[in-house]
Every structure is written in structure tokens, then in C-alpha cells.
C-alpha positions in Angstrom: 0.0 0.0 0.0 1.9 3.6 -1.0 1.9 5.5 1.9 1.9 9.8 1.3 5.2 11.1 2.2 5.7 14.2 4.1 7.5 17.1 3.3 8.5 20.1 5.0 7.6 22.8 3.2 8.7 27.0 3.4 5.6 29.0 1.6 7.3 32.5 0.6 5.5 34.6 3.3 7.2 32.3 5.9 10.1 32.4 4.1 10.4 36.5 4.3 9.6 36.4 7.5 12.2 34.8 8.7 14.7 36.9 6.4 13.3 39.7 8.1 14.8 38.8 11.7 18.1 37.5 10.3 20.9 39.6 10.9 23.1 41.0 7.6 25.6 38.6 7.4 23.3 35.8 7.4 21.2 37.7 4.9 24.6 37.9 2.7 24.8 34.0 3.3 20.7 33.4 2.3 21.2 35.3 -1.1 24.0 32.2 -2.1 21.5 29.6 -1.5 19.9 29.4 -4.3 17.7 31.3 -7.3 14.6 31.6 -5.3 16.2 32.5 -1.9 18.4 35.2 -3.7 15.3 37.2 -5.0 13.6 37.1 -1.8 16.9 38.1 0.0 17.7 40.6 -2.2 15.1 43.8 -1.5 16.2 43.3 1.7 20.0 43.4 1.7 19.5 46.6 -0.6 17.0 48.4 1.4 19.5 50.2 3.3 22.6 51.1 1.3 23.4 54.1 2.6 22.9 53.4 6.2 25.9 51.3 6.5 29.9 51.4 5.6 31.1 54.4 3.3 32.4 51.2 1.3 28.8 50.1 1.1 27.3 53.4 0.1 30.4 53.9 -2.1 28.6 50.8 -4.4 25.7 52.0 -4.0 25.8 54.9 -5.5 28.0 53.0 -8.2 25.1 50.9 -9.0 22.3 53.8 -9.1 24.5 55.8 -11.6 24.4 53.0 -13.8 20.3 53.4 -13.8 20.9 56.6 -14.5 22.2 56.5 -17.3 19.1 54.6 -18.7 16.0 57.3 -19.5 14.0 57.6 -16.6 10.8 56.4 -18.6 12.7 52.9 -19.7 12.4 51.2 -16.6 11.4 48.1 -17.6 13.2 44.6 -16.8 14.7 43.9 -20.0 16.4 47.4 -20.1 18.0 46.8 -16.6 21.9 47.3 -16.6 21.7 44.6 -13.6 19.6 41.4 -12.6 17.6 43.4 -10.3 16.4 46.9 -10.4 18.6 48.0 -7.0 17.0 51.5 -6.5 13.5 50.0 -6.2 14.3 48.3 -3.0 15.1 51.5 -0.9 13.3 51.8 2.0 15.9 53.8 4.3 17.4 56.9 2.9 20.5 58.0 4.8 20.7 61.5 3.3 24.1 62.9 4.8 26.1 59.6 3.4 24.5 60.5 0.2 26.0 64.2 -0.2 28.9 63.2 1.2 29.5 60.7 -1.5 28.3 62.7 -4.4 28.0 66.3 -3.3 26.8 67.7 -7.1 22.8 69.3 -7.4 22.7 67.5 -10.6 23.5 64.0 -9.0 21.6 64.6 -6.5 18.3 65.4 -8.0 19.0 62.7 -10.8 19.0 60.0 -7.3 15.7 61.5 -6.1 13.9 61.8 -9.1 15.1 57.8 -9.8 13.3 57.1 -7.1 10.3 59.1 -7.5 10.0 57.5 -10.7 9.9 54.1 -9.7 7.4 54.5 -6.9 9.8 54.3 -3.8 8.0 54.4 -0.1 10.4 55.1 2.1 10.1 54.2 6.0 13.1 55.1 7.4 15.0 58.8 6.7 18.1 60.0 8.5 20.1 63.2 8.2 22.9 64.5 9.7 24.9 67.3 10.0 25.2 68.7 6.5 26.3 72.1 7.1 29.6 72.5 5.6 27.3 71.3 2.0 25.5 74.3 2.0 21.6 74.9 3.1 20.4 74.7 -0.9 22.0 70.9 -1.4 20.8 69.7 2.5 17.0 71.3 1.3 17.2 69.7 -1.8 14.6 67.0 -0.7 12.2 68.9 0.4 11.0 70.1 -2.9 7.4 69.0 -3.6 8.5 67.0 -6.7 10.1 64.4 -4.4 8.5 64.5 -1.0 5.3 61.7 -2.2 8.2 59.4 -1.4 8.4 60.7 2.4 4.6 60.0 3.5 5.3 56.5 4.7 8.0 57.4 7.2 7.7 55.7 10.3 11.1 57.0 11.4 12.9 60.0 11.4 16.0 61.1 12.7 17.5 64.9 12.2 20.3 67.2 12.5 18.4 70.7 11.5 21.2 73.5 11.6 19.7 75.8 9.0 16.7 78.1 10.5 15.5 79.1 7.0 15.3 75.5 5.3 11.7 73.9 5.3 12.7 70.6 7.1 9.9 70.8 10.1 7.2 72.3 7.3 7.6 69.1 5.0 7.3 66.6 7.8 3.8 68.7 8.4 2.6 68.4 5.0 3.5 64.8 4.4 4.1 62.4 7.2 1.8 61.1 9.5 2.3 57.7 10.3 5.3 58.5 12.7 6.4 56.2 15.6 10.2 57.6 16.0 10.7 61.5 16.0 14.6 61.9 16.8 15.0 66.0 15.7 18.0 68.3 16.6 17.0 71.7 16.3 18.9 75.4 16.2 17.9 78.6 15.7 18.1 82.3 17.5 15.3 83.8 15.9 12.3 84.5 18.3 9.8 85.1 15.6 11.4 81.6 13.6 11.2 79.6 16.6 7.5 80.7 17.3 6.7 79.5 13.4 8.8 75.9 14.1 6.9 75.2 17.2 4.1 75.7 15.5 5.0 73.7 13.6 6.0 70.9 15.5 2.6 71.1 17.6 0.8 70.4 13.8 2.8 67.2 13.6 2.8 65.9 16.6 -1.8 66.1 16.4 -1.1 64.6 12.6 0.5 61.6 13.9 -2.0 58.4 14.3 0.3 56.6 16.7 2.0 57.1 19.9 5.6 58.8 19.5 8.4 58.2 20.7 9.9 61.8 20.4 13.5 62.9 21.2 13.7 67.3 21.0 17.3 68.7 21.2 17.7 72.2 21.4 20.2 74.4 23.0 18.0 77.1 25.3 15.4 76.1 23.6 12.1 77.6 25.2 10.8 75.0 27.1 7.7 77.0 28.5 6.7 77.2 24.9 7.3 73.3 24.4 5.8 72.2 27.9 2.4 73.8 26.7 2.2 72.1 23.2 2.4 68.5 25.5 -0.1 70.1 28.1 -2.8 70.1 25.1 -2.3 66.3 24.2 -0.3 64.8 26.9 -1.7 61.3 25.5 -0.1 61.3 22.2 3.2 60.2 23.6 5.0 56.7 24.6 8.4 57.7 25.2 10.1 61.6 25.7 13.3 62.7 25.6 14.2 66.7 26.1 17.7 67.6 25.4 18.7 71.2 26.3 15.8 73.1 26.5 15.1 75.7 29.0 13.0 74.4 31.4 13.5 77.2 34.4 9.5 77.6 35.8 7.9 75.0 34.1 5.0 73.4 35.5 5.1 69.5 35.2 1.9 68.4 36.3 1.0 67.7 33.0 3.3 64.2 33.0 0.8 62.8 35.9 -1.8 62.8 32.7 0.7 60.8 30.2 -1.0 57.6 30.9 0.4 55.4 28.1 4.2 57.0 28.8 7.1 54.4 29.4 10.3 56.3 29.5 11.0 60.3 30.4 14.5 61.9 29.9 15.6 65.1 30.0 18.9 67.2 31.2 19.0 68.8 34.6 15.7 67.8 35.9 13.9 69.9 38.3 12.6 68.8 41.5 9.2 68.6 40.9 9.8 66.0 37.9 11.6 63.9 40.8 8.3 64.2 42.8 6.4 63.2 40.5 8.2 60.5 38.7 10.0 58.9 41.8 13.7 58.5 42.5 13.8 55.3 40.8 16.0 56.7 37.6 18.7 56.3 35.6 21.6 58.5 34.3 23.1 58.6 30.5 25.8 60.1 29.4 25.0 61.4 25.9 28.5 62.6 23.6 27.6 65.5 22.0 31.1 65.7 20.4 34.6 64.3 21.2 35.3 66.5 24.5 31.9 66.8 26.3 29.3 64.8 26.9 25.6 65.3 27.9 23.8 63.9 31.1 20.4 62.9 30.7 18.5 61.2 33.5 15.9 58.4 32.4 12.8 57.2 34.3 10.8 53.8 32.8 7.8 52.6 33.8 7.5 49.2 32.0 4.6 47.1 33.5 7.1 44.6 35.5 8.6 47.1 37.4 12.0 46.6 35.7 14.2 49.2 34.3 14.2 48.4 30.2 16.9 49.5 28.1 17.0 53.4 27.0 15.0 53.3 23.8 17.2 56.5 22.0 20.7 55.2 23.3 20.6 51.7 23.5 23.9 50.0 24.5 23.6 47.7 21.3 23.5 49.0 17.7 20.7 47.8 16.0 22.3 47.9 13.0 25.2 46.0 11.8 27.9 46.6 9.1 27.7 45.0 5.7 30.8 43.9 4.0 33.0 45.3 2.5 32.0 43.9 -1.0 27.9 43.6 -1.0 26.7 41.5 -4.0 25.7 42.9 -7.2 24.4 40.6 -9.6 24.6 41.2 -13.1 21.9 39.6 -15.9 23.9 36.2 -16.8 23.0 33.1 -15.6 22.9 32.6 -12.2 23.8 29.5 -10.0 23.2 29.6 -6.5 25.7 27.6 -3.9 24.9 26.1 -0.8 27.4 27.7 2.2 28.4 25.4 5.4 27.7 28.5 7.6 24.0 28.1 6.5 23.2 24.7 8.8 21.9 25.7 11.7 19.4 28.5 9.9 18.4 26.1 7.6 17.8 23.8 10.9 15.4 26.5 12.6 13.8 26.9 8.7 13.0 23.6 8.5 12.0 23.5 12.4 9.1 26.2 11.9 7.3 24.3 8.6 4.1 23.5 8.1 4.0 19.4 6.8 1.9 19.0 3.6 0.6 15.5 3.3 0.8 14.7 -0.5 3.5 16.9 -1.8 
């Protein structure tokens, strides 16, 4: 009598899954495997190519020049100068690596529009310290033409040195799905200031989700700030004020941010203390190679224990790629199995449904 054999079996969405929580160098190890493995693994070791080594951005930008050479209309697969159309997979756009590597308006916009073209959502955009480029190239992305791309962002971390740019403005108009709000502010106009928290109050009521909101600004006017999270103390799950002026503030408001889990801030006044408890920890934030910032942190996870800080975590939670990422080029391909890839392929075969007939 024939008997149906069993046989594990990895659908794709389990598959991606489990790319998804692997770290780089495994990901780097998946993409070997085999023809299928390499085009799931591939969006993902290429959604982040900027966020990593200058070698790794260095490529990067390579690789999207080549797609630039092709007209921005003749995108389709057979016109490809690779296997795989690279600049479709961004989904974390590390702006300052970008300007340092290629520093040109021409370049520049020719990146952004490449991506405008070809639909990109991002989730993820950082930016750094850009001054020494000039305000005009660190504003560049905020032209209308490109900011469609910018109203997925879940995450945004930013250096904002320039008073005049329209950094805050273009968050306004465009992002409201925000959980991560990292922003580093500067400017020593009264009347701009006003404007900027302004603002900052319209995103912060835009958002649909609890924030987790870091604010860094040197004498900032923290009366001003304090009354923006009086009017929707609710909105927030995790707070972080850097710098600010603080000097007669009223904290009351903090007993009324119910869903709240961690509160930091720089020279805390006693009143914070009598509200939050003495049950906190100190940080020790590097602001540049000499000095160093102290910020002390109360959490208030539901087990009582202190957590790790959410915007200074002792662990990166990124890792390097190598030095050499893989770029495939259209010839035939032939995957090959690497020993390092055992003991995933164990826990693979570990979570798989069994199909009775196949």
C-alpha cells in the first residue's frame, strides 16, 4: 500500500519572515543559497545602502548611476543594466552619506527623481549634520517634486542646523504615520522659533500613533514646548528633552501621560523627581569628542524593571555590511549552498508547516 510522504515545506511569506529577523551577514549567506532564496533576500540586503559602511554606500551609488544612465521612462526589466532593479528596494534613505559621497545638485536630484520614478516608499530617513554642503543641497529633498516618497516614514531622525530650510514644514505636509521623531534643532530667531513650534505642535496632532519623540535644542524655550504636550499629553510613549530651558515650568502635565514608558531630560527639576520617583537612571550622551551630555531616564514598563534606553541603547541595532555587497549582473545565475548556513536552515525547517501529498 503507498503511503503519502511528508514534506516540509517553506511557503514565501514564511520564508520573508524569517529573512526579516536575520541579521546581515546571514542575509549575505541566504542570497547564495539558491535562485529563489536570492530574490527574496535581495530587497532586503538593498533596502539600506546608505545606512551602512562608506564602502557600502560607495557601491551603492555605483550601481544607481548606472540606472541613470538609462531614460527615466525605460524602466522596464529587459532594459536593466543589472539582474535586479537596486534602487527600487530603498526603503531607508540615509541622506548625509549620500552628499557626502556625491556632493553635485545634478547628481543629486537625478537619485531622487530615480526614485520618484519608480514609486519608492520610504520608512526610514536619517540626516545628519550637512552644514559644511550648504543649506540649498541639505534642502534639496524637500522640494514637492520628491516628498510623495516621504509620507510612509515611520522613522525620522534629524540634524536641522539651518533656520530658514523647510525641514519641520515638509514633515507637516507629508508624514503622519510616525512612531520615531529623533530631531535636533537650532535657531536664534524669536519670531522663527515661534513659526517651528508651531509647527511641531501640527505634527505631533497629525500623527495616528504614539511617538516616541527625542527634541534637542540648545535654550530652547521650554515654556513654549511644555504647553504644546499640556494640550495632548496622550499622544506620547516615550520623551526625551535635550537642552531646552525648562526654568518655571510646570510638570503636572506628566501625571496625565498615561500610556508613557520612558522620560528623559537634562538637569531635571525637582518637581519631575516628585512626580516621577527617584527610581531613575543617568546617561551620558556625547555631543562631540570632548563633552558629553547627562540625561537622566525614568521607565515605567509594566514589570517594574528598568528596560533598556529606547534613544541610546547599548547595542547598535544595525550591523555593518561587508566590504564587497553582491551585485548581480543579468547572466546566468547559480546559487551555492554555504556550510555556515546549517543551523538556519535547521530552525527553517523547524518552523514548517508538513503538507501531506507533496
Amino acid at each position: 500500500m503507498k503511503t503519502d510522504t511528508v514534506i516540509p515545506c517553506l511557503v514565501t511569506d514564511v520564508i520573508i519572515k524569517i529573512f526579516e529577523n536575520v541579521s546581515i551577514r546571514d542575509l549575505f549567506s541566504i542570497l547564495l543559497v539558491n535562485r529563489e532564496w536570492c530574490r527574496l533576500a535581495i530587497p532586503l540586503y538593498w533596502k539600506a545602502p546608505f545606512s551602512y559602511t562608506k564602502t557600502r554606500s560607495r557601491l551603492a551609488i555605483k550601481i544607481y548611476r548606472l540606472f541613470l544612465k538609462k531614460k527615466s521612462q525605460n524602466i522596464k526589466k529587459q532594459n536593466l543594466p543589472t539582474l535586479f532593479d537596486y534602487p527600487l528596494f530603498l526603503k531607508e534613505l540615509n541622506y548625509t552619506n549620500l552628499l557626502e559621497l556625491d556632493r553635485t545638485r545634478v547628481n543629486v536630484r537625478a537619485i531622487l527623481k530615480l526614485l520618484i520614478d519608480r514609486g519608492v516608499n520610504l520608512n526610514i530617513f536619517v540626516m545628519g549634520d550637512t552644514a559644511a554642503l550648504g543649506e540649498y543641497i541639505y534642502g534639496l529633498w524637500t522640494d514637492s517634486c520628491y516628498t510623495p516618497m516621504f509620507s510612509s516614514l515611520v522613522y525620522i531622525k534629524i540634524y536641522s542646523p539651518f533656520p530658514k530650510n523647510r525641514v519641520i514644514k515638509t514633515l507637516v505636509d507629508n508624514c503622519t504615520k510616525l512612531s520615531h521623531l529623533d530631531i535636533n534643532l537650532y535657531d536664534n530667531n524669536p519670531g522663527r522659533i515661534k513659526m517651528m513650534l508651531n509647527y511641531l505642535e501640527e505634527l505631533f496632532n497629525a500623527q495616528r500613533c504614539l511617538l516616541n519623540l527625542r527634541l534637542v535644542f540648545n535654550n530652547g524655550p521650554g515654556k513654549s514646548l511644555i504647553k504644546i504636550f499640556q494640550s495632548k499629553p496622550e499622544s506620547f510613549k516615550r520623551l526625551e528633552l535635550v537642552n531646552w530651558n525648562f526654568e518655571e515650568c510646570d510638570w503636572k502635565w506628566l501625571e496625565k501621560c498615561t500610556d508613557l514608558t520612558e522620560f528623559a531630560i537634562t538637569n531635571p527639576q525637582s518637581q519631575i523627581t516628585e512626580i516621577l520617583g527617584i527610581n531613575f537612571e543617568t546617561h551620558y550622551l556625547k555631543s562631540s569628542k570632548k563633552k558629553s551630555i547627562k540625561t537622566t531616564h525614568w521607565h515605567f514598563g509594566n514589570d517594574g524593571k528598568i528596560s533598556n534606553f529606547y534613544f541610546h541603547s547599548e547595542k547598535s541595532s544595525t550591523e555593518p555590511y561587508f566590504d564587497e555587497p553582491i551585485v548581480i549582473k543579468p547572466t546566468n545565475y547559480t546559487g551555492r549552498m554555504t556550510r555556515s548556513l546549517s543551523e538556519f536552515l535547521n530552525r527553517a525547517n523547524s518552523q514548517t508547516t508538513n503538507i501531506n501529498g507533496l
